[in-house]
Backbone as CSV, one residue per row, in Angstrom:
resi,resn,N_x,N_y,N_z,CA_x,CA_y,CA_z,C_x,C_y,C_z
1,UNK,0.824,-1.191,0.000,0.000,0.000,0.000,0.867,1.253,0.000
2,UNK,2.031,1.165,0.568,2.801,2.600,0.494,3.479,2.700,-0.431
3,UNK,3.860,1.378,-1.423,4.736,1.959,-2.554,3.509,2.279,-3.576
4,UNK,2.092,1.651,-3.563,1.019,2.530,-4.317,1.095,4.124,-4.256
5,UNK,0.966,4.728,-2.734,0.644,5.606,-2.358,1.923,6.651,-2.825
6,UNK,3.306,6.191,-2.720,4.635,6.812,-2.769,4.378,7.092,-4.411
7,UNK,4.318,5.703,-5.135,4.035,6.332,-6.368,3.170,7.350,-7.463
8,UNK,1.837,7.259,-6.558,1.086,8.307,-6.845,1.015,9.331,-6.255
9,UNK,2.031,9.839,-5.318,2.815,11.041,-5.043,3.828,11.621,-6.130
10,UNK,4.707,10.822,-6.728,5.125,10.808,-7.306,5.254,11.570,-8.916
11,UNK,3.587,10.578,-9.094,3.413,10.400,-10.839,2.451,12.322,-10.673
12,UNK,2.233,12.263,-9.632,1.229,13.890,-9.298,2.422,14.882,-9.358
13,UNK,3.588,15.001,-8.964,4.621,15.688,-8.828,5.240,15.615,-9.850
14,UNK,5.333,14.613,-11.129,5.570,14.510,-12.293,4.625,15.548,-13.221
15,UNK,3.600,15.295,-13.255,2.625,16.105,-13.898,2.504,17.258,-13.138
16,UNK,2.624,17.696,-12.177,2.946,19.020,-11.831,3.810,20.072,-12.595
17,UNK,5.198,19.432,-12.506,6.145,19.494,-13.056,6.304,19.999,-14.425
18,UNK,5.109,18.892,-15.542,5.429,18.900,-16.828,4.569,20.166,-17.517
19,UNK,3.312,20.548,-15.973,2.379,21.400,-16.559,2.664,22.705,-16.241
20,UNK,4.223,23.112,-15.525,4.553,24.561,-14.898,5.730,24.358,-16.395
21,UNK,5.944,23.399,-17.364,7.096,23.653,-18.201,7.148,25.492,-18.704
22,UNK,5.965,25.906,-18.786,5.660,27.309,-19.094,5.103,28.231,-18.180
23,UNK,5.504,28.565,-17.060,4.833,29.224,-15.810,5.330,30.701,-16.000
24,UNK,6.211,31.154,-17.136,5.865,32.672,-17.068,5.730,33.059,-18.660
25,UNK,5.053,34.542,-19.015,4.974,34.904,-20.374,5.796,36.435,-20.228
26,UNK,5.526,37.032,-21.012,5.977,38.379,-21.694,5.835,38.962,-22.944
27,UNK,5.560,40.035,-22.803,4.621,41.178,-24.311,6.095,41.685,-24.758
28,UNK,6.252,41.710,-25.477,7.441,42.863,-26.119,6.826,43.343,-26.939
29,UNK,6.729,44.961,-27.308,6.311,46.084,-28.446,7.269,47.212,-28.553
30,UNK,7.427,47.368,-30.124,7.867,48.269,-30.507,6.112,49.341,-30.584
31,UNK,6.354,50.514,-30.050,5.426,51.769,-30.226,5.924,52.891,-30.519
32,UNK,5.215,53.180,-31.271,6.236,54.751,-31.652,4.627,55.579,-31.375
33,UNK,5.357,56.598,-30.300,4.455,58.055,-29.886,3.634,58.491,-31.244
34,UNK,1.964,58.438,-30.677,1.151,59.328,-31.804,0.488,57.918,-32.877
35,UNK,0.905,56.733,-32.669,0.744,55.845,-33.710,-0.575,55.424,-32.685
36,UNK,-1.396,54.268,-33.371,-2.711,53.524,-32.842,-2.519,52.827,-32.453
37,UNK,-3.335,52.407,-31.185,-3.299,50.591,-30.750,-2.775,49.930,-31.649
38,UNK,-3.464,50.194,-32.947,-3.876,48.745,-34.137,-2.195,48.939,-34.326
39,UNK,-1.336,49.651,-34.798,-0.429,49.764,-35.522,0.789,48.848,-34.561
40,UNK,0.493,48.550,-33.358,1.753,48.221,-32.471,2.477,47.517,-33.027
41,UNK,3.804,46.722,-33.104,4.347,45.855,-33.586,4.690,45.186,-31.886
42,UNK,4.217,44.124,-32.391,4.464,43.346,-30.633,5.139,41.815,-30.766
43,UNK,5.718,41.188,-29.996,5.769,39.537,-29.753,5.532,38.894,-28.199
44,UNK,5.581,37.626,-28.365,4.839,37.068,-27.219,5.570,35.872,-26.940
45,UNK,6.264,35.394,-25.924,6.737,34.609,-24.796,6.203,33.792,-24.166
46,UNK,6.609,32.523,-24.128,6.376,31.608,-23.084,7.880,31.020,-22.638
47,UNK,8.325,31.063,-21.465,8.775,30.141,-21.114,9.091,29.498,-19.834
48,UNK,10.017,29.046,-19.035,9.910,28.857,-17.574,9.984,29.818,-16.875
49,UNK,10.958,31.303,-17.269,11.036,32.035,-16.340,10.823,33.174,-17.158
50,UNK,10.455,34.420,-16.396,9.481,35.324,-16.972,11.326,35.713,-17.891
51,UNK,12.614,35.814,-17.264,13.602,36.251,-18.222,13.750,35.649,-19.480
52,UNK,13.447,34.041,-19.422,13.049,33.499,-20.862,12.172,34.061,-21.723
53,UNK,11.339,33.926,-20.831,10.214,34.622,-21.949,10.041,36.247,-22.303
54,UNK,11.115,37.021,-21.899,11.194,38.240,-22.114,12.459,38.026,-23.491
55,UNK,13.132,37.653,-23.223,13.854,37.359,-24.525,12.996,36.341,-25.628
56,UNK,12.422,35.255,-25.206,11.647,34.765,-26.133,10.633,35.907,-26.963
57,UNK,10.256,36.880,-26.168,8.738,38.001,-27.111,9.503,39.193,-27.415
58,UNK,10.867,39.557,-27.197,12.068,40.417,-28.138,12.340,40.052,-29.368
59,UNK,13.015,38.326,-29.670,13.019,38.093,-30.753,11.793,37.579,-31.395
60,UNK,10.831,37.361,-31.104,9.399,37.371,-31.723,9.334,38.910,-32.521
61,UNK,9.286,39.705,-31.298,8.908,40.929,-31.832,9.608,41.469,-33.000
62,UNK,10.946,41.391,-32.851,11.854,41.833,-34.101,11.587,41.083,-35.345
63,UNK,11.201,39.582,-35.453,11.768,38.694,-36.408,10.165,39.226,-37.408
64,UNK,9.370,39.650,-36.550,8.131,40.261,-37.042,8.416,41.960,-37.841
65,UNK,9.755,42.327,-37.994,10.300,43.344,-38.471,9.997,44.554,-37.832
66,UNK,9.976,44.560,-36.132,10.041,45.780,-35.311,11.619,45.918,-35.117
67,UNK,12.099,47.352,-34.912,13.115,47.569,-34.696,13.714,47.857,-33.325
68,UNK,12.900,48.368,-32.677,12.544,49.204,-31.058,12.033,48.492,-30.129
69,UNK,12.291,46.838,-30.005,11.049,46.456,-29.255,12.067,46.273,-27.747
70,UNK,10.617,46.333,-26.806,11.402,46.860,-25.723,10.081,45.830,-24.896
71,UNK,10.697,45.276,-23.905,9.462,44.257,-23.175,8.903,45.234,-22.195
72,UNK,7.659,45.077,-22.405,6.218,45.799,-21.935,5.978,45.089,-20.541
73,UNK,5.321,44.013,-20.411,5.355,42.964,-19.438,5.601,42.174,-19.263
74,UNK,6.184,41.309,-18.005,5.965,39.800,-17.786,5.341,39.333,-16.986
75,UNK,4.444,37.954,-16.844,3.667,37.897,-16.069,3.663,36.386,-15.918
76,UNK,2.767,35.754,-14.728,2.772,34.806,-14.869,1.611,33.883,-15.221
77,UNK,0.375,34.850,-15.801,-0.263,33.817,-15.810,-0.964,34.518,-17.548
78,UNK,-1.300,35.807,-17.380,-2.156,36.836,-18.350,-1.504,38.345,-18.293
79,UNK,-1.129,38.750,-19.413,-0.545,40.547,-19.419,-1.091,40.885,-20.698
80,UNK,-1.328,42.693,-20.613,-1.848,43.105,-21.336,-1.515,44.405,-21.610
81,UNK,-1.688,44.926,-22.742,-0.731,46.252,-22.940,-1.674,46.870,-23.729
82,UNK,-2.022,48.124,-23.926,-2.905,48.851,-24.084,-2.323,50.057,-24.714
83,UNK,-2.912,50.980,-25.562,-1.904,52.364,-26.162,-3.040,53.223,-26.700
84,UNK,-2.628,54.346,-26.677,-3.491,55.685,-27.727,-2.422,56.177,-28.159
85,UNK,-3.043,57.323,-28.820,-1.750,58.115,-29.572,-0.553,58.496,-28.311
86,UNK,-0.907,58.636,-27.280,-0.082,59.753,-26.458,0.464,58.905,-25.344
87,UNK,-0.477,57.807,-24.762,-0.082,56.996,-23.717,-0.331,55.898,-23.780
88,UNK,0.595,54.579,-23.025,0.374,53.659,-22.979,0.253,52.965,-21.527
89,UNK,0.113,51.625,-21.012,-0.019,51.102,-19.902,-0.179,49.560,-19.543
90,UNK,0.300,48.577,-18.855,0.450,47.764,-18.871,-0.074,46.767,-17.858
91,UNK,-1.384,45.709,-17.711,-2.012,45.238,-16.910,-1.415,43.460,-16.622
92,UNK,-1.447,42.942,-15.663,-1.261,41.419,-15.636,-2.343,41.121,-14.308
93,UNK,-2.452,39.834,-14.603,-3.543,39.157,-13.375,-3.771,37.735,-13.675
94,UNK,-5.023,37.165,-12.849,-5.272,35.946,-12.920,-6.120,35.224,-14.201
95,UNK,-6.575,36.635,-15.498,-7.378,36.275,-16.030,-6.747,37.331,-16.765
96,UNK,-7.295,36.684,-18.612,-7.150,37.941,-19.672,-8.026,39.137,-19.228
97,UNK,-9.117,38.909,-18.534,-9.993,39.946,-18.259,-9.523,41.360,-17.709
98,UNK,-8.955,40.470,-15.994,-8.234,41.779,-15.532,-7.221,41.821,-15.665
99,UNK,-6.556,41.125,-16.713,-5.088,41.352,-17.575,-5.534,43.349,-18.094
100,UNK,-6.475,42.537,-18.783,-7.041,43.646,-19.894,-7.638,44.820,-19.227
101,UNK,-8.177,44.528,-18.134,-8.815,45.620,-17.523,-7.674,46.712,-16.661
102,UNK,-6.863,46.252,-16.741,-5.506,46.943,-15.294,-4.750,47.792,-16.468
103,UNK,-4.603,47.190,-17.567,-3.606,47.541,-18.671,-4.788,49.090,-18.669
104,UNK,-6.017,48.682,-19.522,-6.463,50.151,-19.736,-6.561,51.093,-18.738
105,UNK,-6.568,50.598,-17.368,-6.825,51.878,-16.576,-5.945,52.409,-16.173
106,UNK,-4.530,52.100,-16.442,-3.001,52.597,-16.172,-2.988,52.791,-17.338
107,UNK,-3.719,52.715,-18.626,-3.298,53.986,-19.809,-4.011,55.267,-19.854
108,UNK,-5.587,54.904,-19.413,-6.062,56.018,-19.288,-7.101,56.081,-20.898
109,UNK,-8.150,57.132,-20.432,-8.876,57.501,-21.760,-8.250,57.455,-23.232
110,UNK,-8.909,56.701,-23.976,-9.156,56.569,-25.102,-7.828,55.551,-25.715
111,UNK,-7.637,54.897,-24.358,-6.863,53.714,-24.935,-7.608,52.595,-25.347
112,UNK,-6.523,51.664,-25.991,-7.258,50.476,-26.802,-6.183,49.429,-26.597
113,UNK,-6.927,48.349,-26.041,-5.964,46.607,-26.221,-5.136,46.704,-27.449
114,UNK,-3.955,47.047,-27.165,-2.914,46.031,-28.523,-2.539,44.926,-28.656
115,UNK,-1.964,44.285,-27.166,-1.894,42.668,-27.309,-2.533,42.208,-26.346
116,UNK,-2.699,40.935,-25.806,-3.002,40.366,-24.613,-2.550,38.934,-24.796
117,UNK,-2.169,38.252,-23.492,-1.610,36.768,-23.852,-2.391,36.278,-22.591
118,UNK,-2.558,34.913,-22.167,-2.822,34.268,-21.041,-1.652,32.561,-21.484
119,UNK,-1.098,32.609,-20.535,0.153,31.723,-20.492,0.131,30.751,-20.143
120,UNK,-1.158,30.254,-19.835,-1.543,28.957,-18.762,-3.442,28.410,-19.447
């Protein structure tokens, strides 16, 4: 009964394991002042640690032919980045929702979602 029990400690700590392989993300965007949400040039990250995945959504972002890209957020579960002509702002949480919702209210009026990821 305990090498049952040891092993299905085990095989749970295995699959734990295999399902955190991606436990952080990251937005990288190039924005240039005065341009639109729509226009952002962005990339997107997964990997174990939010520094992976900040270099993973840099060269995303570039290989997508941005020149300027500069990482926006990292997060660990959902991030979201938001822009108008004049300002931008950057949300993360437990959900794309209030990924999305934190990003616009740290940009402020008459911003608009440019990217959003959920990593999990």
């Amino acid at each position: 009964m305990k090498k049952t029990i040891l092993a299905f400690v085990l095989a749970l700590g295995m699959l734990a394991a295999a399902d955190n392989s991606f436990a952080a993300g990251a937005i990288a965007v190039d924005d240039e002042q005065g341009g639109k949400a729509a226009d952002v040039g962005y990339g997107i990250g997964s990997a174990a640690t939010r520094e992976e995945a900040g270099a993973i959504a840099l060269a995303e972002c570039k290989k997508s032919g941005n020149a300027n890209c500069k990482i926006a957020v990292r997060y660990d579960t959902c991030g979201a980045y938001a822009a108008s002509k004049d300002y931008s702002g950057i949300g993360w949480g437990a959900s794309e929702s209030i990924a999305k919702a934190k990003a616009l209210e740290a940009c402020g009026a008459g911003c608009k979602i440019a990217v959003s990821d959920c990593d999990k």
